[in-house]
C-alpha positions in Angstrom: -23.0 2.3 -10.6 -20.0 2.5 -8.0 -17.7 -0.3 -7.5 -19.1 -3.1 -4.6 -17.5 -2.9 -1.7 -17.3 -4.4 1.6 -16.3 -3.4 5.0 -13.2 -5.0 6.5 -11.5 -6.4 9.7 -7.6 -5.8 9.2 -5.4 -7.8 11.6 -2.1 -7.5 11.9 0.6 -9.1 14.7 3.4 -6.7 15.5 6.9 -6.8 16.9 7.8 -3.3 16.2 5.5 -0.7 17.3 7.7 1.6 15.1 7.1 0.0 12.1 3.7 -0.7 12.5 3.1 2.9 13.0 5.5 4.7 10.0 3.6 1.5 7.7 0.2 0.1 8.4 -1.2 2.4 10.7 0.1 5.8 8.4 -1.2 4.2 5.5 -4.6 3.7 7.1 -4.9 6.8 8.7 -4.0 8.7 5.4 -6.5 6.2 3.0 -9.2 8.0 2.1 -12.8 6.4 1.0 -12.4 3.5 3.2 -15.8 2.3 4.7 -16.2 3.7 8.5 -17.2 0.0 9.3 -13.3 -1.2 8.3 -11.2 -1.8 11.6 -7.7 -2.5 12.2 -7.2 -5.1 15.5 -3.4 -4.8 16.2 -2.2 -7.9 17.9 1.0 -7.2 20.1 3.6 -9.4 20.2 6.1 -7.5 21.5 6.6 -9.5 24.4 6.4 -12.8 22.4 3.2 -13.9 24.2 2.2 -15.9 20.8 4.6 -18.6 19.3 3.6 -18.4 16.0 1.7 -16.3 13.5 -1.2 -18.6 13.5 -1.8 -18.4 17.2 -1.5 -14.3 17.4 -3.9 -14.2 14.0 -6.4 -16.6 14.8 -6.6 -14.5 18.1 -7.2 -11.3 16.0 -9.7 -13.3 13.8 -12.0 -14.0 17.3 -12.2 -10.3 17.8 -13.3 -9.0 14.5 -16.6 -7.9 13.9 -16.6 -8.0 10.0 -17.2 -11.1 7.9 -14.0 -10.4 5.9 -10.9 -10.2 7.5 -7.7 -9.4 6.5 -4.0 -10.5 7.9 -1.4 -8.1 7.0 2.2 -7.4 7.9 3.1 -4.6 10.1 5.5 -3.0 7.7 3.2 -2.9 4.4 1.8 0.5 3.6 -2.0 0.2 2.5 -2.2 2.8 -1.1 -6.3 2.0 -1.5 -8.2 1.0 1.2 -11.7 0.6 -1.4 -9.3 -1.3 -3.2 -8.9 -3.7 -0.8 -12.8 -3.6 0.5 -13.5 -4.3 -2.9 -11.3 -7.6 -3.3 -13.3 -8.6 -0.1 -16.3 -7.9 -1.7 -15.0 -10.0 -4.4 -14.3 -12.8 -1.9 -18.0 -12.7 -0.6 -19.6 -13.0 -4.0 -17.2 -16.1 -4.7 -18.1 -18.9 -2.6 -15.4 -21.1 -4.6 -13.0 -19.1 -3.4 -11.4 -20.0 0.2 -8.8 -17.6 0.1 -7.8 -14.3 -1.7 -4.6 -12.4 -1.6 -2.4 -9.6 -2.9 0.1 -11.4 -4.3 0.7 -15.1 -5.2 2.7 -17.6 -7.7 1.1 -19.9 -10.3 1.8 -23.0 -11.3 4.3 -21.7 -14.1 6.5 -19.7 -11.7 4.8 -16.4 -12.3 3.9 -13.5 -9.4 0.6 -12.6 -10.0 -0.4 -9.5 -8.2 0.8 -6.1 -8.9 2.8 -4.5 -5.5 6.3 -2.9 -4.5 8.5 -5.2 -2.9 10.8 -2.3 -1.1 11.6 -0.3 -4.0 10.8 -2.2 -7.1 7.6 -3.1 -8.5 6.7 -7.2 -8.7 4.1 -8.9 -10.3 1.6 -9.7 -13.2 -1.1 -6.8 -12.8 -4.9 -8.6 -12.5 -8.4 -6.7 -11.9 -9.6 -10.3 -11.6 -9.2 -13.1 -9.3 -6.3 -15.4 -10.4 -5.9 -19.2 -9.7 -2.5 -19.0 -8.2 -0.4 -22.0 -6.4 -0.4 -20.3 -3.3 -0.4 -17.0 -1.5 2.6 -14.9 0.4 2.0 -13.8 3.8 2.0 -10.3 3.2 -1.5 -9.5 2.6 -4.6 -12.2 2.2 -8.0 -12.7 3.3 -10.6 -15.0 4.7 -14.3 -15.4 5.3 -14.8 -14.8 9.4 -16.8 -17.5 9.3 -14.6 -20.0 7.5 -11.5 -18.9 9.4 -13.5 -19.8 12.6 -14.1 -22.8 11.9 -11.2 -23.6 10.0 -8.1 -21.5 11.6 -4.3 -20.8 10.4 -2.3 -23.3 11.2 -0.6 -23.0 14.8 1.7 -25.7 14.3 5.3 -24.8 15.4 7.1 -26.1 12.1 5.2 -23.1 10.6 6.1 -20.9 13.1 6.0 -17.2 11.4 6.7 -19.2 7.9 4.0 -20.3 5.1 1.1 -20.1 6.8 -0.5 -18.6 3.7 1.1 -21.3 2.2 -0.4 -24.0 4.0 -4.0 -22.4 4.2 -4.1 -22.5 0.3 -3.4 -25.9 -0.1 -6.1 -27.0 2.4 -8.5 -24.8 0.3 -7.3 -26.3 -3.1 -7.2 -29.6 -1.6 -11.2 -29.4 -0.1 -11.6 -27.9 -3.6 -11.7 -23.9 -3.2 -9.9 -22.0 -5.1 -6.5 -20.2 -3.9 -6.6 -16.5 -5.9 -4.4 -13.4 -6.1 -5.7 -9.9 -6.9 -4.3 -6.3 -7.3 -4.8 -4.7 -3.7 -2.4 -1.6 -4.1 0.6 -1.8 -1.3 4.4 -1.2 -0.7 6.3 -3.7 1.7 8.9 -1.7 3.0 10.9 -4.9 4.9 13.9 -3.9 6.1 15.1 -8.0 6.6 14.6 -11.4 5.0 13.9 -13.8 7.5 15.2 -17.3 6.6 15.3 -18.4 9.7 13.5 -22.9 9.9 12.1 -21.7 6.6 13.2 -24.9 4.6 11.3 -27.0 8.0 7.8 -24.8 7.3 8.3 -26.1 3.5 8.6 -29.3 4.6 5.8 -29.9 7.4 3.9 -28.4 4.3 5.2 -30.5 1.4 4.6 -33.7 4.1 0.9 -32.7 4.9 -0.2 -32.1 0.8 2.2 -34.3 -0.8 -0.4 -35.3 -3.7 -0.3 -31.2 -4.4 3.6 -30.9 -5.1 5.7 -29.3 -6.2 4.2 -26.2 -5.1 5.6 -22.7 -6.1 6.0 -20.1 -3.6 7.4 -16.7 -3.4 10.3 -17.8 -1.3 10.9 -20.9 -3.9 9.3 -24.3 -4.8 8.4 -26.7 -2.2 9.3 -30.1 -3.6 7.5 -32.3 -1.1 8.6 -34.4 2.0 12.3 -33.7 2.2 11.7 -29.9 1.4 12.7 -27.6 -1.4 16.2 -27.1 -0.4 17.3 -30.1 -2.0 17.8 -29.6 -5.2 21.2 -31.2 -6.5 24.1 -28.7 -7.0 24.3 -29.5 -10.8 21.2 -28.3 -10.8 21.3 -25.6 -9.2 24.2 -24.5 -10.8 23.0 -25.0 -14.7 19.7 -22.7 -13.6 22.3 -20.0 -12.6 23.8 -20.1 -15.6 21.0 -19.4 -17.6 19.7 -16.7 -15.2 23.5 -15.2 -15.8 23.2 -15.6 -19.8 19.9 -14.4 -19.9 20.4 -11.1 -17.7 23.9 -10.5 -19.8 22.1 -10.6 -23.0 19.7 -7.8 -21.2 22.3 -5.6 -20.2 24.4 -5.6 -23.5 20.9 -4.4 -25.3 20.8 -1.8 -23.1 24.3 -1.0 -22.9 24.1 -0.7 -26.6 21.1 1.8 -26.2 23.2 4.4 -23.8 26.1 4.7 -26.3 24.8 8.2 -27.3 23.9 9.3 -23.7 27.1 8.0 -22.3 30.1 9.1 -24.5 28.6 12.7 -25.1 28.3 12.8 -21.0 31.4 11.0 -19.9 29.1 8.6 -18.0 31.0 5.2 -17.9 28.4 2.6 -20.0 29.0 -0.4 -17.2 25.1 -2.2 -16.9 25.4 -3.9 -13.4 23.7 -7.4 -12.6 22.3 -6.7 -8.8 19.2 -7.1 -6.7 18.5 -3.7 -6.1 15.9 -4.7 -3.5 18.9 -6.2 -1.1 21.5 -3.6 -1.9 19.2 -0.2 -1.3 19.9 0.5 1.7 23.6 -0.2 1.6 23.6 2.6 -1.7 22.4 5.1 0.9 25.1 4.4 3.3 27.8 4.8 0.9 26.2 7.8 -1.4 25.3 9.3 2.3 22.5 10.4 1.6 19.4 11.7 3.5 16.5 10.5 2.2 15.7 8.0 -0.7 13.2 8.3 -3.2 11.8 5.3 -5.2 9.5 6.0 -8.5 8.3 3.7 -11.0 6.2 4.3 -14.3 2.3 3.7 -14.4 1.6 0.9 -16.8 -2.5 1.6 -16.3 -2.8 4.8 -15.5 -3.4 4.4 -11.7 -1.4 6.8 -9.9 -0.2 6.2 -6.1 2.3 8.1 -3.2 3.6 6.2 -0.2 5.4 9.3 1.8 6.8 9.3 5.6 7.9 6.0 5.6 11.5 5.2 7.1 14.3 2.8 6.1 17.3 2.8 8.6 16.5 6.4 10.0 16.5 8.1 6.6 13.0 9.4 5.0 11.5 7.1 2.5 9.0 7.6 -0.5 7.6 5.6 -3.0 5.3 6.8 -6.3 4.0 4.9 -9.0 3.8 7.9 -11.8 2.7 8.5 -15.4 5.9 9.0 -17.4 6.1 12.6 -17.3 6.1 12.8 -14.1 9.0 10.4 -13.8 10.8 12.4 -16.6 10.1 15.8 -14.4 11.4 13.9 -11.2 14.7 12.9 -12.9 15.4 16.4 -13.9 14.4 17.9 -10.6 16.9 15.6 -8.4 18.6 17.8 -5.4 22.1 16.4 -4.7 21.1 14.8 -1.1 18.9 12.9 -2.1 18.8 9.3 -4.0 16.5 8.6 -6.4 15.6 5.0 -7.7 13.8 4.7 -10.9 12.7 0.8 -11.5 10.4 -1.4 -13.1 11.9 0.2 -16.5 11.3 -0.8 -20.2 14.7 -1.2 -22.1 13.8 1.8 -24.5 13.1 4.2 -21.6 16.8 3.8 -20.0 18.1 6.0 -23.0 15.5 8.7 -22.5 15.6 9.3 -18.8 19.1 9.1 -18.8 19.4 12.1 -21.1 17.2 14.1 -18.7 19.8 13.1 -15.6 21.7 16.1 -14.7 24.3 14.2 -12.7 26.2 10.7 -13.0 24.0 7.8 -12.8 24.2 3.6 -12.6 22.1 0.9 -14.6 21.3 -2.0 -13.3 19.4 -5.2 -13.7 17.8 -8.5 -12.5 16.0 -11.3 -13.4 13.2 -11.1 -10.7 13.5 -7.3 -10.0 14.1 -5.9 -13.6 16.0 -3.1 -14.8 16.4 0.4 -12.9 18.1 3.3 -12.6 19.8 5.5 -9.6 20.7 8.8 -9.6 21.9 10.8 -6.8 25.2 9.0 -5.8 28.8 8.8 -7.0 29.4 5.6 -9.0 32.7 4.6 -8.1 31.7 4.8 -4.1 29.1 2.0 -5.2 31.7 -0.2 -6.8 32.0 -2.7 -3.6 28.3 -3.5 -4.2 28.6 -5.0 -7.3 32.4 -6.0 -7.3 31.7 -9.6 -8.0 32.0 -11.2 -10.9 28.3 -12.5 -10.9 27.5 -8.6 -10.8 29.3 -7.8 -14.3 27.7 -9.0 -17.6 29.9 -11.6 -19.4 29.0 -9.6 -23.0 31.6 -6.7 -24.1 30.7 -3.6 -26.1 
């Protein structure tokens, strides 16, 4: 017996007609399998006609014609479309659940939901529905029905900020259940917009103060006076340990490419760095024409997200079996740049060995630890000049 699925209504608001097109609408276009009955309702918002997400969504909501619908941003790119018909058909046979989404935070801190966040892959894989603290804005889904009755917030401390947020803490708070779920997708965002995000986490924390702290994927809001507020001593002890605890990291694995390195003349330096933020930048400076991002099946799902665009260069991601990683290393062509993440310490070693050219390691707490190939190291330095970026461990 097949897997129960469900037709969908996908709504999206877009600023970027670009963007929507090389993401959302490619990925749609290329998904094969998905019902006939799934639409897409584009909202435009090019002209800034809505003030907030809520307004242009709830807008979209009123002209689906499904009972699930989904709000997406324009610059995700869609890998299964019956995976996502199937999370809605999930939703349906739940009533206890009041919203669903790709990828939340629990009460412990943890991303649940398996994606790519630009080039590295985030989040506790679950085939289930997971009880999560709340939802991020990049993918979730409602009942038509509820979602009329009860629309996204349109208040202007939101804005384009934690509307998700908010609309899982009114379902946890009338006693549904907030849930995250593997629905296959790539964000390709080109920015991180900060902008009145600490007042959106406060108008929340004010609303559901008996629900705080809550945990987000753009931090913990702490209630009424917002999450920003956090004293510096704080602050600064919790970047300690993050510093100690990704140090301890890289010497394991600088230990682990003593063999590669030497016999190579490779230089053994583990860098502490966000890849995620930095990307684009290692393009710039490697001049390269494309960029290619792979990371290693852990189930044995395979996926390709191909076309896409970051800053005017051509821009692929693939989730492969290990093989296929292995065969990609060894086949690099000097243009381009290739970004291996979501690595296991005892697969740096390996893969480095197949790597035909110079190469950097690097690591983060929230991003993991990944490998680039394809550009000169010493044109990288600036990147990771800082002393935050070097581990404090030697040998």
């Amino acid at each position: 017996m097949g897997e129960v699925r469900t037709p969908v209504s996908i709504v999206c608001v877009y600023n970027d007609p670009a963007v929507l097109e090389s993401c959302l609408a490619a990925s749609i276009k290329a998904g094969p399998g998905a019902s006939r009955q799934t639409e897409v309702i584009p909202v435009d918002n090019v002209s800034g006609a809505f003030a907030s997400a809520g307004a242009a969504l709830n807008h979209g909501a009123r002209m689906a014609r499904n009972e699930v619908v989904v709000f997406v941003h324009q610059d995700v790119y869609l890998h299964s479309l019956p995976a996502l018909e199937a999370a809605a058909a999930t939703l349906l046979a739940d009533p206890a659940i009041g919203v669903l989404g790709a990828v939340g935070v629990d009460h412990r801190g943890e991303v649940i939901g398996a994606m790519r966040d630009r080039v590295v892959p985030l989040g506790r894989s679950t085939s289930v529905p997971v009880d999560v603290d709340s939802l991020d804005e990049v993918l979730f889904m409602v009942t038509r029905s509820q979602v009329l009755r009860e629309p996204l917030s349109e208040s202007p401390d939101l804005a384009w900020h934690a509307y998700a947020v908010e609309y899982c803490l009114r379902m946890r708070a009338s006693g549904r259940r907030a849930a995250a779920v593997d629905i296959p997708l790539t964000h390709n965002s080109m920015t991180t917009n900060l902008a009145r995000l600490d007042v959106a986490h406060r108008s929340v924390g004010h609303t559901y103060a008996g629900l705080v702290p809550v945990r987000t994927t753009c931090g913990i809001v702490g209630g009424e006076h917002g999450a920003g507020t956090t004293s510096w001593p704080v602050r600064r002890a919790r970047g300690a340990r993050t510093f100690w605890g990704e140090s301890v990291r890289a010497r394991r694995v600088r230990r682990s490419l003593r063999g590669v390195a030497q016999d190579r003349g490779h230089a053994r330096q583990v860098v502490l760095a966000d890849i995620r933020l930095l990307v684009d930048d290692v393009a710039r400076l490697a001049g390269s024409s494309s960029i290619r991002v792979i990371d290693p099946s852990r189930d044995g799902t395979v996926g390709e997200a191909e076309g896409l665009e970051r800053n005017g260069l051509a821009f692929s991601a693939a989730t492969l079996r290990w093989p296929g990683v292995v065969a990609a290393v060894a086949a690099i062509t000097p243009d381009q740049l290739l970004l291996v993440s979501g690595l296991r310490p005892e697969e740096i070693a390996p893969l480095a060995a197949t790597a035909t050219g110079p190469y950097v390691v690097g690591l983060a707490r929230d991003t993991g630890l990944w490998l680039l190939l394809g550009a000169d190291p010493a044109a990288l330095t600036p990147l990771w000049s800082r002393p935050r970026n070097r581990p404090f461990f030697v040998g």
